[in-house]
C-alpha positions in Angstrom: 81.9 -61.7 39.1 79.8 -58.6 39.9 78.5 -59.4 35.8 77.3 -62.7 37.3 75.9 -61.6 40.4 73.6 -58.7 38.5 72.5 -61.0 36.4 71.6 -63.5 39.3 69.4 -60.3 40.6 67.8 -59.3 37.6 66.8 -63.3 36.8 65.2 -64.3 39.8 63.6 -61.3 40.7 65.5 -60.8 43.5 64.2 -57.3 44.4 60.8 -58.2 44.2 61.3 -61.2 46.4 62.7 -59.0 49.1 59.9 -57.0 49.1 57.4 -59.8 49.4 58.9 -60.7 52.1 58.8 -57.5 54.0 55.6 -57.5 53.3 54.6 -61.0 54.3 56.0 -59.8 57.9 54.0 -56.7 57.9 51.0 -58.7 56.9 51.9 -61.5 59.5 51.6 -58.6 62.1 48.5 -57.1 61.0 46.6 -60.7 60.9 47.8 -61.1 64.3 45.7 -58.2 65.6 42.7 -58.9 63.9 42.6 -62.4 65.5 43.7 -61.1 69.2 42.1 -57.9 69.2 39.2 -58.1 66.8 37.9 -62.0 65.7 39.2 -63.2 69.1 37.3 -61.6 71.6 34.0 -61.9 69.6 34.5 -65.8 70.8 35.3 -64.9 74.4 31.7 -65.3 75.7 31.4 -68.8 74.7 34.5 -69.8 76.4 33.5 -71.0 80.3 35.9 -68.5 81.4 35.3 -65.7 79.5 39.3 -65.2 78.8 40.1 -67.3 75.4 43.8 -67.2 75.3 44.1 -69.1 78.5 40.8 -71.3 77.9 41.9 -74.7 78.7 40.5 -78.5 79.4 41.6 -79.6 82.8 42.0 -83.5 83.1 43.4 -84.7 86.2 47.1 -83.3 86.3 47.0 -82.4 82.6 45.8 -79.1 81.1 44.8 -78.6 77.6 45.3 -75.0 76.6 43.4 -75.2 73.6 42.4 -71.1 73.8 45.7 -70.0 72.4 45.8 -72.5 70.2 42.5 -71.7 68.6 44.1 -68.0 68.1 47.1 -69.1 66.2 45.0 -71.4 63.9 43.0 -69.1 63.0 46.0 -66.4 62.7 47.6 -69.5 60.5 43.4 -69.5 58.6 43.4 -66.2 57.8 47.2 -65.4 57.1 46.6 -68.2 54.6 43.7 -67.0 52.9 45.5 -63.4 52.6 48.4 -65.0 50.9 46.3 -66.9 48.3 44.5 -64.4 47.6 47.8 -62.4 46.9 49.4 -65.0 44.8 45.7 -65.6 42.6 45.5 -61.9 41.7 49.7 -61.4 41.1 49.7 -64.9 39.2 46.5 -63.4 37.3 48.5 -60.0 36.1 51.8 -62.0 35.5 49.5 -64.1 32.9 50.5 -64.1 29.3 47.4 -62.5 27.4 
């Protein structure tokens, strides 16, 4: 059993799954603060109230918060592009020559 289960490791990569995934959460944290802290606030002057994570559109009884919204698309944007770019350059060593 413990045969089977090494073998299960060593075949999918388990190991270097693990530590994609650690690093996929460290890299989720770091693209947050560059949107909050960094990309975010550049925008703040062109939202009405000056404050873009609670910039919202006010109709009637409904309110639109579409500031943080904005933030966690472009966290989503960016987090995206980091991955990709990740996965082109891994996919390109991993390459049969």
């Amino acid at each position: 059993m413990l045969k089977d289960f090494i073998a299960f490791l060593k075949e999918y990569n388990i190991a270097s799954l693990a530590m994609a995934f650690i690093m996929g959460a460290a890299s989720t944290s770091l693209v947050n603060s560059l949107v909050k802290d960094i990309i975010m606030p550049i925008f703040s002057p062109l939202v009405s109230s000056g404050d873009w994570q609670n910039a919202a559109l006010i109709l009637g009884p409904i309110s639109i918060k579409y500031g943080s919204f904005l933030g966690e698309l472009l966290n989503f944007v960016v987090l995206g592009l980091v991955v990709f770019i990740i996965a082109k350059k891994i996919l390109k060593m991993d390459a049969p020559k």
